[in-house]
C-alpha positions in Angstrom: 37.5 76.8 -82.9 37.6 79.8 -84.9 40.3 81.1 -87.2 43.0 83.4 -85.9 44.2 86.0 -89.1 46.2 89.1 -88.4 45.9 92.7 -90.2 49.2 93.1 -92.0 49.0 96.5 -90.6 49.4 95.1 -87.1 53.0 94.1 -86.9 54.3 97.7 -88.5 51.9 99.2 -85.5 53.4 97.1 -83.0 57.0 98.3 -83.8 55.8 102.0 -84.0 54.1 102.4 -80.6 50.2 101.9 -81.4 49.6 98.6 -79.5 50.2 98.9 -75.8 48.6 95.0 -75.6 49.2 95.2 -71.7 46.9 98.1 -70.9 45.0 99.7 -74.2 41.3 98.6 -74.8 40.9 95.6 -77.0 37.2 95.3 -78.0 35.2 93.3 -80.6 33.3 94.1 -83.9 30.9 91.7 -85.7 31.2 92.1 -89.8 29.0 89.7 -92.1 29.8 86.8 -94.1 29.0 90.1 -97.2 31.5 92.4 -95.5 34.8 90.1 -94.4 37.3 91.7 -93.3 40.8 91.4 -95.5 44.5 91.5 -94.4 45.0 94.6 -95.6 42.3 96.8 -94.3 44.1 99.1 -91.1 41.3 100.6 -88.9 37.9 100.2 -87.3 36.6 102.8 -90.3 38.1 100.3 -93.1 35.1 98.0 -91.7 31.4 97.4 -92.3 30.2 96.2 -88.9 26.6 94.7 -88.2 24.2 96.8 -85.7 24.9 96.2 -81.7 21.5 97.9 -80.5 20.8 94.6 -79.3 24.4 93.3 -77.8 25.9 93.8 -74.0 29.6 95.1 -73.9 32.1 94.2 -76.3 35.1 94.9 -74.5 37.7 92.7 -73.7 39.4 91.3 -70.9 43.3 91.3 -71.2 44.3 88.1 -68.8 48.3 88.4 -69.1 50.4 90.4 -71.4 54.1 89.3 -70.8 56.7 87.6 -72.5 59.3 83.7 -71.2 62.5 84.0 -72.9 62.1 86.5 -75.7 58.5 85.6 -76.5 55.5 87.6 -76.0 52.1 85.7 -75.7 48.8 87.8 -75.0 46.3 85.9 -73.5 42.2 87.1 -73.4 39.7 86.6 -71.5 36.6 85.1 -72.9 33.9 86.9 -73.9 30.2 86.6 -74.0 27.8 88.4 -75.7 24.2 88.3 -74.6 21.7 89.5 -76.6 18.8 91.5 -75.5 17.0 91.3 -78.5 17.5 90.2 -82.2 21.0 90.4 -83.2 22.3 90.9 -87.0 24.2 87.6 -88.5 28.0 87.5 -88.3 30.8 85.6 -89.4 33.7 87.8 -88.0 34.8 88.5 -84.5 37.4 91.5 -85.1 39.6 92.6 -82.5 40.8 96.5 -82.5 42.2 98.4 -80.5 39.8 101.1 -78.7 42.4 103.1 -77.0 44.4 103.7 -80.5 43.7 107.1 -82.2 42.3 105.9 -85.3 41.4 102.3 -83.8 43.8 100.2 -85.3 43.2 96.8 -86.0 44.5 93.7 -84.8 43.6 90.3 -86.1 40.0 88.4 -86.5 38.6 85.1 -86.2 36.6 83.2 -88.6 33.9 81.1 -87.7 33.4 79.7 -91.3 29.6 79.9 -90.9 26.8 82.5 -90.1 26.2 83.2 -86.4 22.4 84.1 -85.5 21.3 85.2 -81.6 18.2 85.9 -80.5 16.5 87.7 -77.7 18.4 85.7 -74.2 20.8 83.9 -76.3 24.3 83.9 -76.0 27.8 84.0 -77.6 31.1 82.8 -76.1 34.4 84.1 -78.0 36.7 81.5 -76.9 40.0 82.8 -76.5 42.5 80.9 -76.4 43.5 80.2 -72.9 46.8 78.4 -72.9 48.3 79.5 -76.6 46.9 83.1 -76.1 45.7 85.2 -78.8 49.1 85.8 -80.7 53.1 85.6 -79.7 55.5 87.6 -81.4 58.8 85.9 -81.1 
């Protein structure tokens, strides 16, 4: 399973009202092994991201925002991409937030190696079901 890392940026913008992780529109962007993302980069523009000419929808499912006895879990749905032609190698799966104003980051996973699809192949981002994306406790 991939690597979970979080923006530094994303806890300040949780306490100042940018996240609304029950309702805003997480989605995905793919950078290369060359253009990783780093812990201190802040929005989607901060980000070299491969071409999606060739990729279905990269929005996310939110399955249950809500927090037990003073900790909040966010839990995804998983996603898959399908390709519909050659895609561009990745590395990183980013998450952002689409609804922000300047499309704030979250957190991305690492898959610690090169991911290549092909015309009809696909890619399952396997959230975590049970554990959920992130807590904050």
């Amino acid at each position: 399973m991939a690597t979970f890392n979080k923006f530094n940026c994303f806890v300040e913008d949780v306490a100042e009202k940018k996240h609304n992780l029950g309702s805003d529109t997480l989605t995905v962007a793919l950078c290369a092994a060359a253009n990783a993302p780093t812990a201190s980069n802040t929005v989607l523009a901060n980000l070299t991201q491969i071409s999606y000419t060739n990729l279905s929808t990269r929005a996310i499912t939110t399955s249950t925002s809500a927090q037990t006895s003073g900790t909040y879990k966010l839990v995804l749905t998983d996603l898959v991409l399908t390709a519909s032609g050659a895609v561009s190698t990745f590395r990183y799966v980013v998450i952002y937030n689409d609804t922000a104003t300047n499309d704030e980051l979250i957190g991305w996973l690492d898959y610690g190696s090169d991911v290549t699809l092909a015309n009809g192949e696909t890619f399952t981002i396997d959230f975590d079901g049970t554990n959920g994306l992130l807590t904050i406790a």
